[in-house]
KOLZA-9505 format. One record per residue (C-alpha): residue number from 0; residue in three letters; x, y, z. Coordinates in Angstrom, 1 decimal, m for minus. Example, Ala and Ser with C-alpha at 12.3 -4.5 7.8 and 13.67 -1.06 7.14 Angstrom:
// residues 2
+-----+------+--------+--------+--------+
! pos ! code !   east !  north !     up !
+-----+------+--------+--------+--------+
!   0 !  ALA !   12.3 !   m4.5 !    7.8 !
!   1 !  SER !   13.7 !   m1.1 !    7.1 !
+-----+------+--------+--------+--------+
//
This chain:
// residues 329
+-----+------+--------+--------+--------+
! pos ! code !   east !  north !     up !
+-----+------+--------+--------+--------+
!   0 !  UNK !  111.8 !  134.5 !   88.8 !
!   1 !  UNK !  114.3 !  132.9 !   91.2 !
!   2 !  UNK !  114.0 !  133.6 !   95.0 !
!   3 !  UNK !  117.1 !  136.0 !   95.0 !
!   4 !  UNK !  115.2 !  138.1 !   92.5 !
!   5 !  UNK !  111.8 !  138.2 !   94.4 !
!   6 !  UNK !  113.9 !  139.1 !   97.4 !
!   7 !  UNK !  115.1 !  142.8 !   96.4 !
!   8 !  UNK !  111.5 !  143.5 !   95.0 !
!   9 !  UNK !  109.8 !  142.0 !   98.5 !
!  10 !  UNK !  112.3 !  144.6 !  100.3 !
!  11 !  UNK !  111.5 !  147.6 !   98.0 !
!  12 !  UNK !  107.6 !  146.8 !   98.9 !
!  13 !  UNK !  108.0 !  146.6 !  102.0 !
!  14 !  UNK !  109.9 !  150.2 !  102.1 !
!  15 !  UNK !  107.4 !  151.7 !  100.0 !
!  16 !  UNK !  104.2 !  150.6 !  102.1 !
!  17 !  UNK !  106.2 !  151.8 !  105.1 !
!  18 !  UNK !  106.7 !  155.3 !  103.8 !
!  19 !  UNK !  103.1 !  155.2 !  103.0 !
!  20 !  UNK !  101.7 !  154.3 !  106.2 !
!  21 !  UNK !  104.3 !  157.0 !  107.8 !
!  22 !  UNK !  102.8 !  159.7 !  105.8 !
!  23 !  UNK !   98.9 !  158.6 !  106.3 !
!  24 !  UNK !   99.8 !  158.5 !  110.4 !
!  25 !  UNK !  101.8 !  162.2 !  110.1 !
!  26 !  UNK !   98.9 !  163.3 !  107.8 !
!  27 !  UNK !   96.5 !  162.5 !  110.9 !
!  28 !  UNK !   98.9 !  164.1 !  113.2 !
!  29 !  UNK !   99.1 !  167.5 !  111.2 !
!  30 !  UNK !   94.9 !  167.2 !  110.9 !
!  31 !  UNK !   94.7 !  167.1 !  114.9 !
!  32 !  UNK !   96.9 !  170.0 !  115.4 !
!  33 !  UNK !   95.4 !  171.9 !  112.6 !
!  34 !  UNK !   92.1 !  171.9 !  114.4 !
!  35 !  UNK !   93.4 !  173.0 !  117.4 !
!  36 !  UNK !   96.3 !  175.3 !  116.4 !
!  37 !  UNK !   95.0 !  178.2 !  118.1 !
!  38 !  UNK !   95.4 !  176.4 !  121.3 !
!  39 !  UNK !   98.6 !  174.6 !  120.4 !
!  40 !  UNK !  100.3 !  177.7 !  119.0 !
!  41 !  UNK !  100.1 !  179.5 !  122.0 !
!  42 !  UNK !  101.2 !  177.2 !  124.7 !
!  43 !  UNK !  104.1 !  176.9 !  122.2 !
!  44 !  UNK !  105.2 !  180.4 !  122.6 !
!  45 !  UNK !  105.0 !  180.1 !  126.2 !
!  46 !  UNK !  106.5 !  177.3 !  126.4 !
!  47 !  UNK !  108.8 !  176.8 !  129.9 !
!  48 !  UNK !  112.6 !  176.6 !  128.1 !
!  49 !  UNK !  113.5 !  174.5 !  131.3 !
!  50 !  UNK !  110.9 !  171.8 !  131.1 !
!  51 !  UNK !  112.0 !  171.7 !  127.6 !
!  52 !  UNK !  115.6 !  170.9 !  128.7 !
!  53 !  UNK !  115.0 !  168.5 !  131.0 !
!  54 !  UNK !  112.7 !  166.8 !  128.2 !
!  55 !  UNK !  116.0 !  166.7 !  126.1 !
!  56 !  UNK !  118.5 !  165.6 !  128.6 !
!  57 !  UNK !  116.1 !  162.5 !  129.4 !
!  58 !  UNK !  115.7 !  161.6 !  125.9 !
!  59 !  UNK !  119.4 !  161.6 !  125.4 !
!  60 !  UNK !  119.4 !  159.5 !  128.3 !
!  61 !  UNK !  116.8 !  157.5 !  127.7 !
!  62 !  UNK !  118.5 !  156.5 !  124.3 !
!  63 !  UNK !  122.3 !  156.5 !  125.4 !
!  64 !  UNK !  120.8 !  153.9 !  128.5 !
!  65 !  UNK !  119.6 !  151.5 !  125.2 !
!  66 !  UNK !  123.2 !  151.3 !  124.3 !
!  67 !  UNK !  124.4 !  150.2 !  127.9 !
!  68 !  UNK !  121.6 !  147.4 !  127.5 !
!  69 !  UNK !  124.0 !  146.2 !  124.1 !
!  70 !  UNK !  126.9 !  146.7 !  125.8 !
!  71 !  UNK !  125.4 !  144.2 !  128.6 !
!  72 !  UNK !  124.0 !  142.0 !  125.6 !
!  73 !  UNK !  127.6 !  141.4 !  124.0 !
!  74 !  UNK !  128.9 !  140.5 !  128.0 !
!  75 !  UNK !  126.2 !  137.8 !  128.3 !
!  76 !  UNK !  126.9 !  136.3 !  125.2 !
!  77 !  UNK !  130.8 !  136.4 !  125.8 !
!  78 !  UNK !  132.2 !  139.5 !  124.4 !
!  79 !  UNK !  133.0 !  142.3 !  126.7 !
!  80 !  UNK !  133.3 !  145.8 !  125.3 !
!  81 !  UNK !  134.0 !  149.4 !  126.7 !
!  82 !  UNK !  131.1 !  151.4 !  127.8 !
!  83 !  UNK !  131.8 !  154.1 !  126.2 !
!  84 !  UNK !  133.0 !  152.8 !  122.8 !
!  85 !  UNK !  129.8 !  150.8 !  122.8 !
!  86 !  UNK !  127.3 !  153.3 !  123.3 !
!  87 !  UNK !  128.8 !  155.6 !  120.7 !
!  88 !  UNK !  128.9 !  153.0 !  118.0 !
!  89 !  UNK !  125.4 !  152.6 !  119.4 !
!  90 !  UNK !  124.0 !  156.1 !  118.4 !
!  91 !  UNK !  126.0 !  156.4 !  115.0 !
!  92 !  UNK !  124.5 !  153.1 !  114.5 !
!  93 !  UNK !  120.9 !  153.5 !  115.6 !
!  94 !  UNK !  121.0 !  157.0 !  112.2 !
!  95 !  UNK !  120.3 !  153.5 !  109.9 !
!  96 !  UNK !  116.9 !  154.1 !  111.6 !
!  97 !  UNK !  116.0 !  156.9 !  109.7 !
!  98 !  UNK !  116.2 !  155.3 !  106.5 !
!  99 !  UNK !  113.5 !  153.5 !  105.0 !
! 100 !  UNK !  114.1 !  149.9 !  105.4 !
! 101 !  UNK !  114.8 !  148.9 !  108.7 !
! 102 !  UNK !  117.5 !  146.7 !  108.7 !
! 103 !  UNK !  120.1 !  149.8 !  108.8 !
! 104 !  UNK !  120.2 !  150.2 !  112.4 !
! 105 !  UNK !  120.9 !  146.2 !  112.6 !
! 106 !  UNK !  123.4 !  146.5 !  110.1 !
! 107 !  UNK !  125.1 !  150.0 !  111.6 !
! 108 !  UNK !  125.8 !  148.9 !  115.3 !
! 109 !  UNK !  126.4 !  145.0 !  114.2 !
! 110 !  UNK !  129.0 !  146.0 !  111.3 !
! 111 !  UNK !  131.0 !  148.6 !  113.8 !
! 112 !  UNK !  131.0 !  146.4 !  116.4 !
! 113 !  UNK !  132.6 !  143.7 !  113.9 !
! 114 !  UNK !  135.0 !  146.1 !  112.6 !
! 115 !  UNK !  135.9 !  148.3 !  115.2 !
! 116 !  UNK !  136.4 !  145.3 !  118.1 !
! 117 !  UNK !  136.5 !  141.8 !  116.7 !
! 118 !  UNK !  133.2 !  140.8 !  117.8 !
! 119 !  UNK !  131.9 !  137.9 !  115.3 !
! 120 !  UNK !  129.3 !  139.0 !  112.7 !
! 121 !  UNK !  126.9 !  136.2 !  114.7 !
! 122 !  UNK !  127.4 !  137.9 !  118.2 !
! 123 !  UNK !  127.3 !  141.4 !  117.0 !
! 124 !  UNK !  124.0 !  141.1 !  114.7 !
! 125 !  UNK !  122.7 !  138.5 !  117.2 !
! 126 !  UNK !  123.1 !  140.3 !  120.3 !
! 127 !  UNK !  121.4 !  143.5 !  118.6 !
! 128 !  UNK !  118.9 !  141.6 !  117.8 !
! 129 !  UNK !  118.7 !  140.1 !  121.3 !
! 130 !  UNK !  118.9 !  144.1 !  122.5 !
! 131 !  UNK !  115.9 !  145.0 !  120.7 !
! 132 !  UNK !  113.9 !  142.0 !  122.6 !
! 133 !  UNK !  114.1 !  142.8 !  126.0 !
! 134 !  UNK !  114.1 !  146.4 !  125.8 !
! 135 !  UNK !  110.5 !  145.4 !  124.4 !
! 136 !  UNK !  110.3 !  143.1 !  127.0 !
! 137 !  UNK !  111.5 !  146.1 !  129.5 !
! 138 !  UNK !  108.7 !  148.6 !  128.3 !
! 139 !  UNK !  106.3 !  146.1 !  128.8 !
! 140 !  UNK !  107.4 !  145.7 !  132.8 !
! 141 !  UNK !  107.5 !  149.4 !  133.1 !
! 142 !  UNK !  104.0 !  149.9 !  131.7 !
! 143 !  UNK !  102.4 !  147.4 !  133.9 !
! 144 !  UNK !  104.3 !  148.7 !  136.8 !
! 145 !  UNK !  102.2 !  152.0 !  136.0 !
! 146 !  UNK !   98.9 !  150.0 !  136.6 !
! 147 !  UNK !   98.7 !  150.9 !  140.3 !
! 148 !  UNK !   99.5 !  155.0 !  140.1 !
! 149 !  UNK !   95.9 !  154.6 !  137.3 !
! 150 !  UNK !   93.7 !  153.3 !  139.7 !
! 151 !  UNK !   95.2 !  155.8 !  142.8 !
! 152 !  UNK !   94.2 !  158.9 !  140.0 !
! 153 !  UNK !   90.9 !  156.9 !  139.2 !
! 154 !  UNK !   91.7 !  156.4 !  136.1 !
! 155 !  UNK !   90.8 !  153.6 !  133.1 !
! 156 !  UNK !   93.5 !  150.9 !  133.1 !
! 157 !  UNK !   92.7 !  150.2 !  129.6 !
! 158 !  UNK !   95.4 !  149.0 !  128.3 !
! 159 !  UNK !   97.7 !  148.9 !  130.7 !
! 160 !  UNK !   96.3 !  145.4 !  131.9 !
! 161 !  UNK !   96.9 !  143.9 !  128.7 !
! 162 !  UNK !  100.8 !  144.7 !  129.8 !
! 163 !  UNK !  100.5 !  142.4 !  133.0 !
! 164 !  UNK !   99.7 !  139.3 !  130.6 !
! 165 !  UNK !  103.2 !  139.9 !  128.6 !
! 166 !  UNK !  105.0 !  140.2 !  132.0 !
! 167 !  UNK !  105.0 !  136.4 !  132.9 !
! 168 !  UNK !  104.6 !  135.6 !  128.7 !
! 169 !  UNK !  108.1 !  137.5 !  129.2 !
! 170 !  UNK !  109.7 !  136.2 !  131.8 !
! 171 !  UNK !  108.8 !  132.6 !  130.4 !
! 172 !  UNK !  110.3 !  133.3 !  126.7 !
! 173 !  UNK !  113.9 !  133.6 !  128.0 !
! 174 !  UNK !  114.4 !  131.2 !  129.8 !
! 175 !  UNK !  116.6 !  129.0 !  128.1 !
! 176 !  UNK !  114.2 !  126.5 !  126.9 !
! 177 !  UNK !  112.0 !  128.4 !  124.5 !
! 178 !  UNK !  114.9 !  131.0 !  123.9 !
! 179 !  UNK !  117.3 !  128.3 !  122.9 !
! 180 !  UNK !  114.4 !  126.9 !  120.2 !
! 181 !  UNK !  114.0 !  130.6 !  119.6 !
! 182 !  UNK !  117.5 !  130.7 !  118.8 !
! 183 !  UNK !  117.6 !  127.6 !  117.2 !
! 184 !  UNK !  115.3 !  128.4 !  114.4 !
! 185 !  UNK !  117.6 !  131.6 !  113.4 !
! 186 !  UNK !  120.5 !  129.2 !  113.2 !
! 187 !  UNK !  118.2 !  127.0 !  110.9 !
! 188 !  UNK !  117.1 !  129.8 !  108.9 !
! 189 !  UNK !  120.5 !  131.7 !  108.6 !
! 190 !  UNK !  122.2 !  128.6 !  107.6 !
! 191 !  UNK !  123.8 !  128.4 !  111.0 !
! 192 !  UNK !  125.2 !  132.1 !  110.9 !
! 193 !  UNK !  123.6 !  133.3 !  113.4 !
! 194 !  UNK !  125.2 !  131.1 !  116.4 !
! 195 !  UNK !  124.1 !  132.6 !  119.6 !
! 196 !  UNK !  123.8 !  129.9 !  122.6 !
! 197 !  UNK !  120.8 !  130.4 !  125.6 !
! 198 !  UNK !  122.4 !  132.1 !  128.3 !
! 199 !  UNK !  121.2 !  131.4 !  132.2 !
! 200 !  UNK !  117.4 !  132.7 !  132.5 !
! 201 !  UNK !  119.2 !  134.8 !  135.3 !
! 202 !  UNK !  121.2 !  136.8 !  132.6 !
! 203 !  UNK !  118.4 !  137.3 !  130.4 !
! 204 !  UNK !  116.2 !  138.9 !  133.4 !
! 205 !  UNK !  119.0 !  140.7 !  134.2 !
! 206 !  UNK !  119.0 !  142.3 !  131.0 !
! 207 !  UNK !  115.7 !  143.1 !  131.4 !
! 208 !  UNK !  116.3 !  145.1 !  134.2 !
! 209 !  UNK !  118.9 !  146.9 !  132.6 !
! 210 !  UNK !  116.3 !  148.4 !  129.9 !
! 211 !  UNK !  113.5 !  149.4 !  132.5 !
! 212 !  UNK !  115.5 !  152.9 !  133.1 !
! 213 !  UNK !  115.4 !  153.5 !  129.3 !
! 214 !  UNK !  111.3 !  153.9 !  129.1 !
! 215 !  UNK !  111.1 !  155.3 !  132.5 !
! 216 !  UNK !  113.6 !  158.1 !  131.1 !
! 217 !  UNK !  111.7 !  157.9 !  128.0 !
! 218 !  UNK !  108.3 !  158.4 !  130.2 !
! 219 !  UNK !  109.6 !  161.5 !  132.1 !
! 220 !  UNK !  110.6 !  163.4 !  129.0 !
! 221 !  UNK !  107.3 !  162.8 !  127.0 !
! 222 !  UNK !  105.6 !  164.6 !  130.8 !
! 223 !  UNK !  108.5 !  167.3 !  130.7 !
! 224 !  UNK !  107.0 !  167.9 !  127.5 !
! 225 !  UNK !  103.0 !  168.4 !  128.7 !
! 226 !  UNK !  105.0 !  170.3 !  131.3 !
! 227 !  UNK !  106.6 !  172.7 !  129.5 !
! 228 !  UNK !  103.3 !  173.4 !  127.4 !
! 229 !  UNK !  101.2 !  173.7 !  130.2 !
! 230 !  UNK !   98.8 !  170.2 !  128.9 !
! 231 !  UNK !   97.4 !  169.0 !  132.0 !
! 232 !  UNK !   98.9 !  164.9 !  131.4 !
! 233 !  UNK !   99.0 !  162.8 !  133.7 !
! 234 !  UNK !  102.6 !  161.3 !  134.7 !
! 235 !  UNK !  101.1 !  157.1 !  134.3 !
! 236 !  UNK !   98.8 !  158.0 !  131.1 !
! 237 !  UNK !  101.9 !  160.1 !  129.3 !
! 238 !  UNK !  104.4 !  157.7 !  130.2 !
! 239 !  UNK !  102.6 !  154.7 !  129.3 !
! 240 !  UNK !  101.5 !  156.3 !  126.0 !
! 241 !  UNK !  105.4 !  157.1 !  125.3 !
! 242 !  UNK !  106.5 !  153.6 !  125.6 !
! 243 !  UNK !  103.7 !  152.3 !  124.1 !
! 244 !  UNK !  103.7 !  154.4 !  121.0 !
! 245 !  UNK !  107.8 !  153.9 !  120.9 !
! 246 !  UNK !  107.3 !  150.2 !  121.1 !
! 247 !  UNK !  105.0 !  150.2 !  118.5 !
! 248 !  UNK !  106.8 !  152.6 !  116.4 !
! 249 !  UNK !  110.0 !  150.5 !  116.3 !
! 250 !  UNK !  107.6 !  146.9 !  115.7 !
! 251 !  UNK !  106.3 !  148.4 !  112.4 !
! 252 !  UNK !  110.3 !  148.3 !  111.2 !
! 253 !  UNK !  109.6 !  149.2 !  107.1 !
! 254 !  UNK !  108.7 !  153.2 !  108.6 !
! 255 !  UNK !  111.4 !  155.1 !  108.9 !
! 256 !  UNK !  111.8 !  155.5 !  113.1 !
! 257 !  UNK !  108.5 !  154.8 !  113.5 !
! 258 !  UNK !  107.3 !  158.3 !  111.9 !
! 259 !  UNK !  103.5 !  159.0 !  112.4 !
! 260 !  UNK !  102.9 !  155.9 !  113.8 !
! 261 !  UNK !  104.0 !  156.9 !  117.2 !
! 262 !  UNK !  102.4 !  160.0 !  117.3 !
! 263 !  UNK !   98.8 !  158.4 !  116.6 !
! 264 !  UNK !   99.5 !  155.6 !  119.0 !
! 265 !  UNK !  100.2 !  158.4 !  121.6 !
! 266 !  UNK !   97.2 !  160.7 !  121.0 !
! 267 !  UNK !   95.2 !  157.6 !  121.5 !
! 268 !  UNK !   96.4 !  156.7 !  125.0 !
! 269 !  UNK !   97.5 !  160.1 !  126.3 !
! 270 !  UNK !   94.3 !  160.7 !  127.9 !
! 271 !  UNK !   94.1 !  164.3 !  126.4 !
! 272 !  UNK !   92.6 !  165.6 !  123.5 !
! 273 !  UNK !   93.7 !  164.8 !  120.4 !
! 274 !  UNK !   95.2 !  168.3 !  119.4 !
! 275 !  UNK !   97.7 !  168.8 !  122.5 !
! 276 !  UNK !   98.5 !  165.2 !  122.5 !
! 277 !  UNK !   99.7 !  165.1 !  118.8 !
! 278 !  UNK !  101.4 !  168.6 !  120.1 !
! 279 !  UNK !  103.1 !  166.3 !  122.9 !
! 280 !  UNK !  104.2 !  163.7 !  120.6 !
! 281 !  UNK !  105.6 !  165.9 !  118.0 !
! 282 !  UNK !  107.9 !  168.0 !  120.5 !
! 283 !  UNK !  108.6 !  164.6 !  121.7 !
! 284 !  UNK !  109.6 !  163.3 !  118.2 !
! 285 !  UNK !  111.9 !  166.4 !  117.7 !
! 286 !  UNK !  113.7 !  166.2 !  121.1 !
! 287 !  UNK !  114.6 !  162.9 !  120.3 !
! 288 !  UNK !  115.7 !  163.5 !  116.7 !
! 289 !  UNK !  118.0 !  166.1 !  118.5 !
! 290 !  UNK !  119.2 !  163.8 !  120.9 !
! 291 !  UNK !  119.6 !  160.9 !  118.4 !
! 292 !  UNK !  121.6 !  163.4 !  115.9 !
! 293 !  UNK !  123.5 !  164.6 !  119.0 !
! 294 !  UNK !  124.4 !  161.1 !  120.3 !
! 295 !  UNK !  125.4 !  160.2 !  116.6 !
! 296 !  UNK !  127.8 !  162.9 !  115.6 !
! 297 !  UNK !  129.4 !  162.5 !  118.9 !
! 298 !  UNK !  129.7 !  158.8 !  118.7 !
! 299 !  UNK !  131.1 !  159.2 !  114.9 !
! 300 !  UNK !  133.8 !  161.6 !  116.4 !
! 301 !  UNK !  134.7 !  159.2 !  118.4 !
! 302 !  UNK !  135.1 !  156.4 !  116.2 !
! 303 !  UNK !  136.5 !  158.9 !  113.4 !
! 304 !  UNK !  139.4 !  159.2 !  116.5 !
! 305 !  UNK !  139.7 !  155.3 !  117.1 !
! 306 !  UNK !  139.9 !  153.9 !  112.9 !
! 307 !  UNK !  140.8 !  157.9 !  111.3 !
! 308 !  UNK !  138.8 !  160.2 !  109.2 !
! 309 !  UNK !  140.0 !  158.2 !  106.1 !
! 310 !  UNK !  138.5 !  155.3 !  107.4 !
! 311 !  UNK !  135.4 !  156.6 !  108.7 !
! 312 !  UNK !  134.5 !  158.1 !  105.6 !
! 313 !  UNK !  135.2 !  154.9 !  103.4 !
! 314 !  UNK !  133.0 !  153.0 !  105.9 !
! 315 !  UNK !  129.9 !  155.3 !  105.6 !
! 316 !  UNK !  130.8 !  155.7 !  101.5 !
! 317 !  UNK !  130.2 !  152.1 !  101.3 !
! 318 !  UNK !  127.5 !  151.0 !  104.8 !
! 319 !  UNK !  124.7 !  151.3 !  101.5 !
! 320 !  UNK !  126.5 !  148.8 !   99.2 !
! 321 !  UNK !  126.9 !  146.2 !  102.7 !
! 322 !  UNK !  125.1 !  143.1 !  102.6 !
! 323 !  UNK !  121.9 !  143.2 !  105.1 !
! 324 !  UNK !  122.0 !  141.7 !  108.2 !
! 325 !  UNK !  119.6 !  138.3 !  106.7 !
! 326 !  UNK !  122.3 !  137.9 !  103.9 !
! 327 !  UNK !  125.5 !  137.9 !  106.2 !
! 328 !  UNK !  123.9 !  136.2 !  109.2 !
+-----+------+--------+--------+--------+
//
């Protein structure tokens, strides 16, 4: 067996064990809330509709702010894009997450941003890559900036303190010594496809920054949530857990959007019992579905506008039979 047949049959694995682990973690999830439905059922009902809302219209936020951090990506590495054309190919990208795999999302923003405004298959791919880094790198800033409001409450910093350590680990990886070796080895290993060039260490702080507004958005919808059903959550231990559990979520790529897996990560750092934290994170899960399938028919209308109907629907007839982002890059 050469390695272009082990490679399809490595990727099929590696979907298969991520639907599994998805439905062991939701099968936990469902358990926790079973055992406390009575409870859960009826802060439900009285749930406050405006808290609920709010929780949506930061979760739309929170995501649409993940496309601005692209759209600053592309500038840095030499291709400027509109705003709003960017985030909209951003959110019909970012569906691919949903399907088992996850290299759709990579493949979704990288191959509109190729088609729809010139930007080479290396920069697109690259910089979304490059995206997904330092809004890691972001959540990890916002979480330890949460360390002081958890010893004000009196609470356990846990593990927020392990957060403090990836700070200056952080700040050190992009600075364009070990990010251009970083860099480097994915030219190497893409057969020089994938030609991104170190930017200033300035730049890559910068883009930092610009993802810290995305987990504190994030943050303040998961506590909208324990708002709205009356769970008495803590804004630090609810936020934290959001980011966290998101973070974690997206790192375990082969399940689909992270399903189950940020649930369980969130019951276990909510501070709250386990049956109206899994409540939390499953109103959270659905507010962001919403927002994502909101953000992704509105940025598909907008393309469809741009390249046509036609063109639209031969592009999403075909995004299946594309080449992933390893094989082009």
């Amino acid at each position: 067996m050469t390695a272009d047949d082990r490679r399809p049959r490595s990727m099929k694995l590696v979907r298969i064990g991520g639907i599994v682990l998805g439905v062991l973690a939701l099968t936990l999830c469902i358990r926790a809330i079973v055992q406390e439905w009575a409870d859960i059922s009826t802060a439900v009902r009285r749930a406050d509709v405006r808290w609920l809302v709010a929780a949506l219209a930061l979760s739309g936020a929170s995501m649409a702010s993940l496309g601005v951090l692209w759209q600053r990506c592309l500038a840095v590495f030499g291709h400027r894009t509109p705003l709003g054309a960017t985030i909209s190919w951003y959110f019909a990208g970012e569906l691919g997450k949903y399907v088992p795999g996850g290299v759709w999302a990579v493949l979704g923003r990288g191959e509109l941003a190729y088609r729809l405004a010139g930007v080479p298959r290396s920069v697109a791919y690259g910089t979304t890559l490059v995206s997904y880094g330092t809004m890691c790198l972001s959540a990890a800033f916002v979480c330890a900036a949460l360390i002081p409001w958890v010893f004000v409450g009196g609470g356990d910093p846990g593990w927020y303190v392990v957060t403090v350590v990836l700070v200056p680990l952080g700040v050190g990886i992009v600075h364009p010594v070990p990010f251009g070796r970083i860099l480097a080895l994915g030219r190497r290993a893409t057969g020089g496809k994938l030609d991104l060039h170190p930017a200033r260490w300035g730049q890559m702080i910068a883009l930092i920054v610009w993802g810290i507004p995305a987990w504190l958005l994030l943050g303040g919808a998961a506590w909208c949530i324990a708002q709205a059903l009356a769970f008495p959550g803590r804004f630090p231990d609810v936020a934290f857990a959001a980011v966290t559990a998101w973070i974690l979520g997206f790192l375990l790529f082969p399940v689909p959007a992270g399903a189950g897996v940020r649930e369980v990560v969130f019951i276990a750092l909510a501070g709250l019992s386990a049956g109206p934290a899994a409540a939390i994170a499953l109103v959270s899960r659905v507010a962001l579905m919403i927002a994502d399938g909101i953000g992704g028919l509105v940025g598909l209308a907008g393309i469809s506008r741009r390249v046509g109907s036609r063109d639209l629907r031969h592009f999403l007839d075909n995004a299946e039979s594309q080449e992933t982002p390893d094989e082009k890059c």
